[in-house]
N, C-alpha and C positions, 0 to 999 in steps of 0.2 A: 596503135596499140591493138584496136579491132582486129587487124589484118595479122598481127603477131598469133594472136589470140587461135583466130579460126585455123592459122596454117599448123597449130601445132595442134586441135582438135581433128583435123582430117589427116594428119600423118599417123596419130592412135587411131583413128577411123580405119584406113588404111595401110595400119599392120605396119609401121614403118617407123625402125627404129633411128630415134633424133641423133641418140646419144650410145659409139656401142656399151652394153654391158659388159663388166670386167668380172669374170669367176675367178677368188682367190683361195691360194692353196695353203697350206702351214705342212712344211717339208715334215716337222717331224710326226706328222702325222699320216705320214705315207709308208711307216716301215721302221723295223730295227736298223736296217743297215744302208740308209739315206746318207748320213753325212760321211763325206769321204776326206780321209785324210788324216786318220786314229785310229788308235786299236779301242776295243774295251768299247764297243758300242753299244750294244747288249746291254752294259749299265749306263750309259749316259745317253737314253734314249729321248729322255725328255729336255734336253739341254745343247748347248755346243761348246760342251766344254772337252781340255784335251787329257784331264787323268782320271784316271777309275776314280770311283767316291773314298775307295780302301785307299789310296793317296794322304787322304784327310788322315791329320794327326801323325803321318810317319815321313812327310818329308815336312821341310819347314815351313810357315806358315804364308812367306811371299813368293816362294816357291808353287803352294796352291793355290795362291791366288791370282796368280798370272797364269795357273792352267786353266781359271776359267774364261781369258780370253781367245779369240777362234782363232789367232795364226796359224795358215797352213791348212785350215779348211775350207771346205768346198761343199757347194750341193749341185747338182747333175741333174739334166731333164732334159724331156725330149719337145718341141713345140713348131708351129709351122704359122704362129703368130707373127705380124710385123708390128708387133708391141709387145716388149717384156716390162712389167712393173714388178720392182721389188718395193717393200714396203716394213721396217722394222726399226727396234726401239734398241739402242743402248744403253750400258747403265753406267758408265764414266765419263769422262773428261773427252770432248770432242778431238782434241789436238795433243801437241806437246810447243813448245818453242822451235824446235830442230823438224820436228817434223807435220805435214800438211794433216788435217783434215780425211783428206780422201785416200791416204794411207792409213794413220790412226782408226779411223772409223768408217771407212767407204767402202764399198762393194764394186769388185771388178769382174767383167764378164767376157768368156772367149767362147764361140761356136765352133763345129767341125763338122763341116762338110758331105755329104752323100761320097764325094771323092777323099776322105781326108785332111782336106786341108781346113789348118785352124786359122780362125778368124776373129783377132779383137774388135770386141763390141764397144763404139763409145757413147759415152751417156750425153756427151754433145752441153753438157751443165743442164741437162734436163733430172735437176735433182734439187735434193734442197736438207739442209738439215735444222729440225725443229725438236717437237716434242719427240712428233714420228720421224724418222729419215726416211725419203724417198728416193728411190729412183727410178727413171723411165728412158729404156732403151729403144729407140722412137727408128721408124723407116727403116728396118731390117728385109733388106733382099734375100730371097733364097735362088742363089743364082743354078743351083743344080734343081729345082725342079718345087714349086710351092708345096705341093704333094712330099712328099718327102723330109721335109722341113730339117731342121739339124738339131745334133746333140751340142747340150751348152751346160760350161761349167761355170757358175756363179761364188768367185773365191770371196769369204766373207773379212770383215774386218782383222786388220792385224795388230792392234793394241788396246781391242777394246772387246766388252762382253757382253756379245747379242741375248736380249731379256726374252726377243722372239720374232718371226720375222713370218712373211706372206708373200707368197710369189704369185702374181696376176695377170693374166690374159683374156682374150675377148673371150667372149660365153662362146662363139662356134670354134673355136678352136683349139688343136688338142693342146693338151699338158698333163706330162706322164716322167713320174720321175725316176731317174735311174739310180741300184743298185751300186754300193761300194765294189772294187776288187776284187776279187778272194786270192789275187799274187800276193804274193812277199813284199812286204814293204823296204824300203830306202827309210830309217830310222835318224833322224838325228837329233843330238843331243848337244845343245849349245846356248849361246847367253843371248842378247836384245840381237843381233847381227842377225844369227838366225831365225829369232821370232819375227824378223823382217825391219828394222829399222835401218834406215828412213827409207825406204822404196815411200815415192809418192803415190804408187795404189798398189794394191795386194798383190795383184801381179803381178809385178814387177820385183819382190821380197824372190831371192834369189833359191828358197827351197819350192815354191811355187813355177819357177822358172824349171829349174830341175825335173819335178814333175811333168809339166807339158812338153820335154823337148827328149827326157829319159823315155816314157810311158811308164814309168813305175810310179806306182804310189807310193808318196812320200810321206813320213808322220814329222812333222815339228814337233820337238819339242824342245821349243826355245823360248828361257826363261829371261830375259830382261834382267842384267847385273847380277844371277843368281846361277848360274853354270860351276858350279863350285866342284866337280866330281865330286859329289858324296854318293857313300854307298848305299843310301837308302834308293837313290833316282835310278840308281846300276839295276837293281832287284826288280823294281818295277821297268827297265829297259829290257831285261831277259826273260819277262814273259811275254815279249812279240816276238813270232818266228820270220826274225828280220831276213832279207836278200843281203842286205848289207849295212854295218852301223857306222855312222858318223860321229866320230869325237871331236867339239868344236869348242871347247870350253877356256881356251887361256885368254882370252879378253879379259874375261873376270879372273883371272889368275896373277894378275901382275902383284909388283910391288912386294907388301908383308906376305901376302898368300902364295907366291913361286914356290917356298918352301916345301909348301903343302900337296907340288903337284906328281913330285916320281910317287911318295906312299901309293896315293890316293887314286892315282891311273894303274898300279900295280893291281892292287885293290878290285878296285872295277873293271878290268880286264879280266880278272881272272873269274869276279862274277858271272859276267858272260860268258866265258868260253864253260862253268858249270854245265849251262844251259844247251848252249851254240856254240857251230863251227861255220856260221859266217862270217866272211872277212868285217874287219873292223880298218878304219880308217880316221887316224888319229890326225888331226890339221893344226898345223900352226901360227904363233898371232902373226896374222898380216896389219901392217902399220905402210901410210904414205905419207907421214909427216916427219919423219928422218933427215929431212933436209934441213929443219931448222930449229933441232929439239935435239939434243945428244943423248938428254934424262931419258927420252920417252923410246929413244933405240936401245938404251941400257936395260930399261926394262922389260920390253919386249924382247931382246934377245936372250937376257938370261932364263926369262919363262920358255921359249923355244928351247935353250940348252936344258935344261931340266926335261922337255917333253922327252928329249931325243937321248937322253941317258934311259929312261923309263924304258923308249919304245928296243931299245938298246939291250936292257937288262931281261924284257920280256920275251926275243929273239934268243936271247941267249937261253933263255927259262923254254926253250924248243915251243914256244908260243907258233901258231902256223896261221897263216891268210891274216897277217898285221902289216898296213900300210901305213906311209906317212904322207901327205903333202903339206909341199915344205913356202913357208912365204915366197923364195923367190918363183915359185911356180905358180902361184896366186897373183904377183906381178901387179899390183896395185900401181896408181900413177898418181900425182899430186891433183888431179882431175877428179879423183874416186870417190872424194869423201865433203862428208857434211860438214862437221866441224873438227877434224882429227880423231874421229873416234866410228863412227858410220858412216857407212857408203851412202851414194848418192847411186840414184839410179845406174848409172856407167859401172859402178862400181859392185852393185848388186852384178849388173848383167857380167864381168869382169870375175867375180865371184863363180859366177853358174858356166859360165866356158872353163875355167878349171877345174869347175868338179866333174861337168860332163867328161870333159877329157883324159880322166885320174878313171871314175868309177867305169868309163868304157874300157880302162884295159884290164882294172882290176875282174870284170866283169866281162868280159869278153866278147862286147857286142856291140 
């Protein structure tokens, strides 16, 4: 115990630190325009939520309260640490039945390179979820040069609502966070699928997928069971000056609500095009349980024939830059899905190869 004693009095003697110290940072205190992956940042400065506060009271009220969870955002920085610690608190339900943990409420992390190239970061289970959740991204090489270090995008939870979060590295090194876009974003507008369920970590949630392999900023906003085309969410969709909007709502459209969907895409189309003359991209339900369910391909194709008389009638209404993709172009396989209703990661990635493939020609690049 002596010998413990003294070696840790002559390391303070001799300036030599035991243990490094970790300098931790709080993103939203780095900037208005920190969190990437929304419009309306300017008002939800102190938060990471995805709809202006002017939301409250004019769309319904599960509607805004799934805005307040962070699918589809990100925070960005710059560091030449071989330690990232993230460290924050949620304020719901860790899980769901269908879906893990480290989707529901985890944080996933990708770097990019001095050359380019992106790099997933894993937490190796060097995490742990308590009062606090933690995680720490342990032994990160900077194979182009220590000096140099890379830019990293840390996607935050995708069915839960970060209360506040801290990003940490050693005291000598740096951490500098970066600035949202100011391109055009990639807008969509759809139900739980897009808000990322079940991708088993955020990255994996296929509008996130989009984002890193598009380079466009992508805004989620995907509401869980609540994609309803209503024109209140149109109103608030056409004050972003989108590159391009995604309409991804017949999930929740099935069944008593098909009825509901030529008005109500008439409707909200033409809200948009008030606004904008960017193309819009209407998607249809993809289903891989058709093999052994006849109800659930009745359902799903007559919400499809409804989309396709809408996008039919709005073509003919000399409506201009209106695409469809169509299920069998989404090509779903009995492999894709969790329990007949969300993809499973194959099915996310399944998901993000046709839209890449759709918005590169719509988009010409």
């Amino acid at each position: 115990m002596k010998k413990v004693i003294l070696a840790c009095l002559l390391a303070v003697v001799c300036g030599v630190n035991i243990t490094a110290q970790t300098k931790w940072m709080n993103p939203l205190e780095q900037g208005d325009n920190i969190v990437h992956g929304r419009w309306w940042n300017s008002e939800l400065k102190d938060n990471y939520h995805r709809l202006t506060p002017r939301a409250e009271g004019k769309v319904r009220s599960a509607v805004w309260n799934l805005s307040q969870q962070s699918a589809g955002l990100s925070v960005c920085f710059h560091t030449n640490a071989p330690s990232v610690k993230v460290r924050y608190k949620v304020t719901r339900g860790l899980n769901m039945f269908h879906m893990p943990t480290t989707g529901v409420s985890g944080v996933d992390l990708y770097a990019t390179d001095a050359n380019g190239q992106l790099r997933w970061c894993a937490s190796k289970f060097n995490l742990s979820y308590k009062d606090t959740i933690n995680y720490e991204f342990k032994d990160l090489t900077y194979f182009t040069g220590e000096e140099q270090g890379y830019d990293y995008e840390l996607f935050l939870p995708l069915y839960n609502e970060v209360a506040w979060m801290e990003i940490g590295v050693a005291e000598d090194r740096e951490l500098r966070f970066l600035p949202a876009s100011s391109d055009q974003p990639i807008v969509v507008y759809g139900t739980s699928i897009t808000q990322g369920a079940c991708a088993s970590r955020p990255g994996m949630a296929w509008t996130n997928i989009l984002h890193r392999e598009s380079r466009h900023p992508v805004i989620n906003l995907g509401f869980s069971g609540n994609a309803l085309i209503e024109e209140e969410m149109f109103r608030f969709l056409a004050e972003i000056p989108a590159r391009l909007f995604i309409i991804d709502c017949l999930p929740n459209m099935a069944t008593e609500r098909t009825e509901l969907i030529y008005d109500r895409l008439l409707k909200g189309i033409a809200i948009l095009r008030e606004k904008s003359a960017a193309p819009i991209l209407l998607v249809e339900h993809n289903y891989a349980n058709g093999g052994s369910s006849q109800q659930s391909v009745d359902w799903y194709t007559h919400s499809n024939e409804e989309q396709q008389r809408a996008y039919k009638a709005l073509r003919k209404q000399g409506v201009k830059n209106l695409f469809l993709l169509t299920h069998k172009e989404l090509g779903f396989t009995q492999d894709s899905m969790v329990e007949g209703i969300h993809p499973n990661d194959i099915g996310m990635r399944q998901y993000a190869n046709a839209y890449l493939k759709k918005i590169r020609k719509i988009l010409r690049r």
